[in-house]
C-alpha positions as CSV (number, residue, x, y, z in Angstrom):
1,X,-22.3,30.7,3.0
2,X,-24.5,27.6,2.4
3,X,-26.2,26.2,5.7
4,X,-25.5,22.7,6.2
5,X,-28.5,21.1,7.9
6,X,-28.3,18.4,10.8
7,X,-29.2,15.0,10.2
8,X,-32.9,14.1,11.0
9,X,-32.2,11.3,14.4
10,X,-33.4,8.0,12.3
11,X,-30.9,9.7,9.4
12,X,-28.2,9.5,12.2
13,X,-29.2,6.2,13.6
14,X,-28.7,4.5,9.5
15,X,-25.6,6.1,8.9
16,X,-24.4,4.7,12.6
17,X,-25.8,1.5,11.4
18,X,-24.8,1.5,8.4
19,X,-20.8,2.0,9.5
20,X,-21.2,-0.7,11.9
21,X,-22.4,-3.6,9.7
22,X,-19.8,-2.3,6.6
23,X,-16.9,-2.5,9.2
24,X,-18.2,-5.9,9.9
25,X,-19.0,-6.5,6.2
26,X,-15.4,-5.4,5.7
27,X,-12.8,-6.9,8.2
28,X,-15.3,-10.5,6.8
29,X,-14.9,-10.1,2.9
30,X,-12.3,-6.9,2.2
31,X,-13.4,-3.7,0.4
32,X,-15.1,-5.8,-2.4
33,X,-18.1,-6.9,0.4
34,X,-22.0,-6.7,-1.6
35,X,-23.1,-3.4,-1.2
36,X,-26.7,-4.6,-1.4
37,X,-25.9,-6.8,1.3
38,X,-24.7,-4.0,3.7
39,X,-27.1,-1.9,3.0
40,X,-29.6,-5.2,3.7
41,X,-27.6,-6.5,6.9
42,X,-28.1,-2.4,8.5
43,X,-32.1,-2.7,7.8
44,X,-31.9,-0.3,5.0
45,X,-32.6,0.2,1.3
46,X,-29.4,0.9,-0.7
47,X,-30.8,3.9,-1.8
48,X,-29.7,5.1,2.1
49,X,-26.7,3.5,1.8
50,X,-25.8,5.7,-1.6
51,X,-27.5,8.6,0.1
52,X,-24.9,8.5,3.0
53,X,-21.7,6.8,1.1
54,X,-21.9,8.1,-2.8
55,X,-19.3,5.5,-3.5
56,X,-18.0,2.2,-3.0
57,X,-14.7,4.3,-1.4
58,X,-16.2,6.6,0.8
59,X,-17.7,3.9,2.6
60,X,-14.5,2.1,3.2
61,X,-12.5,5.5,3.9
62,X,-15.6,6.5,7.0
63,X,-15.4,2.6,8.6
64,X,-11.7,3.2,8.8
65,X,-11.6,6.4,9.6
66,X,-10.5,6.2,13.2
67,X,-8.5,3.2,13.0
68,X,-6.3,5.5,10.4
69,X,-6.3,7.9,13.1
70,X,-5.3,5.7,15.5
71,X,-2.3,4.2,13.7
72,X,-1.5,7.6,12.5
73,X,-1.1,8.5,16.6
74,X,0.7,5.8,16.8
75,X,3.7,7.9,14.8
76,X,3.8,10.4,17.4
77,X,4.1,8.0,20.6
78,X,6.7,6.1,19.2
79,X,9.0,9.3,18.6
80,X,8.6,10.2,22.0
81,X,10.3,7.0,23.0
82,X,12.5,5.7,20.8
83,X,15.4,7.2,18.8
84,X,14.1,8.3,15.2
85,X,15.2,5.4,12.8
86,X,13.5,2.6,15.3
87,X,10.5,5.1,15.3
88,X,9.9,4.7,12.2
89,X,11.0,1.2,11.7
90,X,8.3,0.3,14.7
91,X,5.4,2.2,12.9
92,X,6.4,0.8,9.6
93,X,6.0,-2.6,11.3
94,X,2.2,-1.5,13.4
95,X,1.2,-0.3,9.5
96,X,2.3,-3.4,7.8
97,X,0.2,-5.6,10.4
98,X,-3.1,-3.3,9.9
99,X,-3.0,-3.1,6.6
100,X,-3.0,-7.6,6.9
101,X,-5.2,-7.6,9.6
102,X,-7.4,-4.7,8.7
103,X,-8.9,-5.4,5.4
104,X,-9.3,-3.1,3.1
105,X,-7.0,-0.7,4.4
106,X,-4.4,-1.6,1.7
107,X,-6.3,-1.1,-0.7
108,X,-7.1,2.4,1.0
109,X,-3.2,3.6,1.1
110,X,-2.5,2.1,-2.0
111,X,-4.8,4.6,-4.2
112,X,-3.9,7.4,-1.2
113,X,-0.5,6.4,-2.7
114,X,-1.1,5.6,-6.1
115,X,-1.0,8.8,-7.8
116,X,-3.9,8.4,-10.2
117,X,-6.8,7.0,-7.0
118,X,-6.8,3.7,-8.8
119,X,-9.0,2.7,-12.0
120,X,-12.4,5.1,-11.1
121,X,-10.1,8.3,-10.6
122,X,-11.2,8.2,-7.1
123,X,-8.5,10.2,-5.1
124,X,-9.1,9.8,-1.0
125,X,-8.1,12.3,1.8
126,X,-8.8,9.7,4.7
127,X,-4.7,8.5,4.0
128,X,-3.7,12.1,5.0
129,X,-2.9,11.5,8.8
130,X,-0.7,9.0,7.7
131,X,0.9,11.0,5.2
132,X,1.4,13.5,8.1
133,X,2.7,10.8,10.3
134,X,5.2,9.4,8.1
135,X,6.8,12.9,6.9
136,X,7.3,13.5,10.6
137,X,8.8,10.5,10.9
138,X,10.7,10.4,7.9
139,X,12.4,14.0,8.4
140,X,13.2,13.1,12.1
141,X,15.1,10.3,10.3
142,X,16.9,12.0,7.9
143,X,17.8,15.0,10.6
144,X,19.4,11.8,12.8
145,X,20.9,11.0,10.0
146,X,19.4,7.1,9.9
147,X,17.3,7.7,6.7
148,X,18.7,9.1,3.0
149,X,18.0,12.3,1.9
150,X,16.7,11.7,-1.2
151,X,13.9,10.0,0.4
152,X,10.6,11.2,0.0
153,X,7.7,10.0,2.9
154,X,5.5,9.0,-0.1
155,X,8.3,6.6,-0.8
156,X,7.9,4.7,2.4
157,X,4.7,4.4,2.4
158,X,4.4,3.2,-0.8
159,X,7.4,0.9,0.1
160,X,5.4,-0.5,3.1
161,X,2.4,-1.1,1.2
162,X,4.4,-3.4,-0.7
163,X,6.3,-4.9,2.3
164,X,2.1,-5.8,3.1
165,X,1.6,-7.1,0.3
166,X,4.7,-9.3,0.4
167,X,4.4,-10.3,3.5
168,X,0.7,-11.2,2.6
169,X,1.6,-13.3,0.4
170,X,4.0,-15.4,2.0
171,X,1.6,-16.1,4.7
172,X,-1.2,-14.3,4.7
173,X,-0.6,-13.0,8.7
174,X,2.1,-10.8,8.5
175,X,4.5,-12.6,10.0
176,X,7.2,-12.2,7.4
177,X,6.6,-8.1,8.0
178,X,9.7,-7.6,10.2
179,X,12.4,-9.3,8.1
180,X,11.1,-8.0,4.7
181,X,11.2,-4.2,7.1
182,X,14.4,-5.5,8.0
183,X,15.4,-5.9,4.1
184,X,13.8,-2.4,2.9
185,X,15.4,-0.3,5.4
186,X,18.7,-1.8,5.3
187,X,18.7,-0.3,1.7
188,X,16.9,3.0,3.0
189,X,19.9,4.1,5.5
190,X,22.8,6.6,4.1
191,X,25.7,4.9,2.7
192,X,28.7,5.2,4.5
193,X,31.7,6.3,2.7
């Protein structure tokens, strides 16, 4: 078994620094921000930078990290208190508004969602608790008998992506995200016979 060593403290300090200024860099000018200019902003070289993020992706996926965690708990508290079809109707809604609001974060869940991790071949793992989230959600659903059986929680979530993306579009804020959740899971709930 390989030893993995610590991180020296000034090693610790840039990669603190580092996340800080990218989430910054990010929520400013999405997950297309300079690099170079991270890397510059944190007092670095971007020789660090590359040292600690080897890609352009892993970056993006450790300054969103916990706020993918976060809305990923989010799953769990709304089961709790409402019935299973508003659960995930209300979580479709609080993922629809990050992924507007937190930029970058589409672009995260739509290679976690992709299939092929987007033009590089890049696949990600940081999408995972939401992947988790939704198949909970989705199969509490479908037991209620709210959701269709023949679908699949990758399904929703790459229906919600594009329920962002729409609603981006129309205004840029998200404020078009409830009707157009309104629209898709009209067309997700079991026909009645």
């Amino acid at each position: 078994m390989a030893q993995v060593r610590a991180m020296r403290a000034d090693a610790r300090r840039n990669h603190a620094r580092l996340l800080e200024v990218a989430v910054e860099a990010f929520a400013a000018y999405g997950e297309g921000a300079s690099l170079d200019d991270i890397a510059r902003r944190a007092g670095v070289g971007s020789g660090t930078l590359y040292r600690h993020f080897p890609t352009r992706r892993a970056l993006l996926e450790a300054a969103y990290v916990d706020r993918i965690d976060a809305i990923a708990a989010r799953a769990d508290e709304l089961a709790e208190r409402l019935p299973p079809g508003e659960a995930l109707t209300e979580w479709l809604h609080e993922l629809g508004t990050g992924m507007i609001r937190i930029r970058g974060l589409r672009a995260l869940l739509g290679s976690a969602v992709g299939g092929d991790g987007g033009p590089s071949g890049d696949t990600t793992d940081c999408c995972e608790p939401l992947k988790g989230a939704v198949a909970r959600l989705v199969g509490a659903a479908q037991d209620a008998g709210t959701l269709r059986r023949d679908i699949e929680p990758v399904d929703v979530l790459r229906l919600a992506h594009g329920v962002a993306t729409a609603s981006g579009l129309a205004d840029g804020e998200g404020k078009h995200i409830r009707r157009y959740l309104g629209l898709l899971t009209e067309g997700l709930r079991p026909q009645q016979p």
